[in-house]
C-alpha positions, 0 to 999 in steps of 0.5 A: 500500500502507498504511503497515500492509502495509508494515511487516508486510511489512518485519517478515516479510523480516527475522523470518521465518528466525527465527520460522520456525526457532523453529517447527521446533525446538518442532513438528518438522513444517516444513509447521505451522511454515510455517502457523503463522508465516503465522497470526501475520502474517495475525493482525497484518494484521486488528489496528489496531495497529502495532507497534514496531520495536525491539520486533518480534522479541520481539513476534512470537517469542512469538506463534510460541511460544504458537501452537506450544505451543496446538498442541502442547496440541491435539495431546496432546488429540487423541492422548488423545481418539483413544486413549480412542476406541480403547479404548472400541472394544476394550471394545465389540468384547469381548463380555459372554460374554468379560467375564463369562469374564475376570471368572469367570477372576479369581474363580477365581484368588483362589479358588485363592491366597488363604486362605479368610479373605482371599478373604472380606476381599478380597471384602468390601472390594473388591467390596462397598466395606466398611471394615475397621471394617465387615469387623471387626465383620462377621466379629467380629475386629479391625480390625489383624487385617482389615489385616494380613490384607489387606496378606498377601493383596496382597503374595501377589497382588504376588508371584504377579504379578511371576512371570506377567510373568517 
């Protein structure tokens, strides 16, 4: 056996428990900690370098750490990708007779809580993506009455909502 084998071989009898137990308490999974701590030894088995001793422990905890927290970044990954697939499988499943029900559902219900006055800000400013300035000089009115308007007509939509979810 090379003198490299053997002091990695001696590295892993004596870090292993440590760099083991480190893995545990970052992943909560005992087969990825096991894995992980086995990557890190193969990893120093394909450098060149030898590493010192006094030296090790801090070496090879800290490669137990990072590979921890890539894995942990590729887990949170993962979950967000699965979830986005998730939702874009729920949109797919709605279809355009169901959205286009929801959305007429919508209209309705401003119809039915605001003032004629803010349905036509609301709409203009949030459908059609007009300024106040622009709504202001559309409907020949101020800006501060275009706001004071729409701030009214959220509280209302806040309130109204608030109640539903009681």
């Amino acid at each position: 056996m090379t003198d490299k084998k053997r002091q990695i071989e001696r590295l892993f009898k004596l870090h292993y428990r440590a760099m083991y137990r480190l893995a545990c308490i970052l992943l909560h999974d005992g087969d990825e900690s096991k894995d992980i701590v086995h990557d890190v030894f193969a990893q120093l088995l394909t450098n060149d370098a030898l590493l010192n001793e006094a030296t090790a422990l801090a070496f090879l905890l800290s490669c137990v750490r990072n590979r921890c927290l890539n894995e942990i970044r590729h887990r949170k990954t993962h979950e967000q990708v699965k979830q986005r697939l998730l939702l874009d499988e729920e949109l797919e499943s709605t279809g355009p007779e169901e959205l286009e029900a929801e959305n007429n559902a919508l209209h309705l219900g401003i119809a039915e809580l605001f003032p004629p006055i803010c349905r036509e800000i609301i709409v203009l400013h949030f459908a059609e993506g007009l300024t106040f300035r622009e709504i202001a000089e559309r409907m020949q009115v101020s800006e501060t009455t275009i706001y004071k308007h729409l701030r009214s007509a959220l509280n209302q939509l806040r309130l109204t909502l608030k109640q539903h979810e009681q």
